[in-house]
N, C-alpha and C positions, 0 to 999 in steps of 0.2 A: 396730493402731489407736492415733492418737494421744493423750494426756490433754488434758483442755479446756485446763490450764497451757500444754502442747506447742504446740496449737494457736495459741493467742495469741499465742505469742513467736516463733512462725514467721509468723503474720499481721504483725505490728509489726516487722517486717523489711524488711518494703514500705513504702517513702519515703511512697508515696498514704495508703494506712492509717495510718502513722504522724501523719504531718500531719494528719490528718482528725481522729483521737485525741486530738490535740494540741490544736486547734481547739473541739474539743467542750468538754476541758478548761478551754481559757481561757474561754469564753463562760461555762461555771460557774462558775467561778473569779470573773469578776466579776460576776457575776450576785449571788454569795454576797456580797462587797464591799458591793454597793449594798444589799441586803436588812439587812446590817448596822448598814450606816452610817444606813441610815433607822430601822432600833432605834435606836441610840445618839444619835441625832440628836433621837428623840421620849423618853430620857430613861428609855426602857420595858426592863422585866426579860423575861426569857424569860416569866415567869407571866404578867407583865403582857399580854404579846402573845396567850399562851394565852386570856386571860380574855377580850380584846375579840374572839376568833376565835372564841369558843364551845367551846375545847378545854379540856385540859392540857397543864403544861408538860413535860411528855415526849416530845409529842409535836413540839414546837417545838424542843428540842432534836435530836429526829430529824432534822426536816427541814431545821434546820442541817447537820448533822453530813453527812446525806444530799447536800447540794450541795457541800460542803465535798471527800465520797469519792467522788463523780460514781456512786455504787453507786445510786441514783433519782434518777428526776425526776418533781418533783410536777408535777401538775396545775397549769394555770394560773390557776383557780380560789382552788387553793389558797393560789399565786404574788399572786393579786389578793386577797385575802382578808388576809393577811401587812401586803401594803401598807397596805391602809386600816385597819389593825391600829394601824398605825406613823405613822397619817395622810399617807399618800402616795397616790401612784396609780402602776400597774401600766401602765406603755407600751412598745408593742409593735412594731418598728419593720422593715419587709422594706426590705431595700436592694440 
């Protein structure tokens, strides 16, 4: 039987899966970008963002770190919650 490690790296072997991996990454990847740049943009601390969500900030560092390591994905709740945190809006876009 193979280890889940084994497993993976024989999955990501395959051009399809590879690309799809890939893909998923980038979309987080700037997904994380824009989440950012609309903190920085509103001038706001991680606490800060915590405090207009209702939370702490640990857990906003999570859910940084989290899009950052593609290891979760929040909610989009969560995603829309962030924004208007940051005074944005959260747009959704099927193409």
């Amino acid at each position: 039987m193979k280890s889940h490690d084994q497993l993976v790296k024989a999955l990501l072997r395959r051009p399809a899966v590879r690309a799809e991996v890939e893909r998923i990454e980038r979309e987080e990847g700037e997904l994380l970008d824009a989440l950012l740049k609309a903190r920085h943009e509103a001038g706001l601390s991680q606490a800060e963002v915590a405090a207009r969500m209702g939370t702490h900030a640990p857990a906003i560092a999570r859910l940084e770190r989290a899009l950052a390591t593609g290891k979760h994905s929040p909610s989009l709740a969560t995603l829309r919650k962030y924004a208007d945190a940051c005074g944005k809006q959260l747009v959704l876009k099927v193409a």
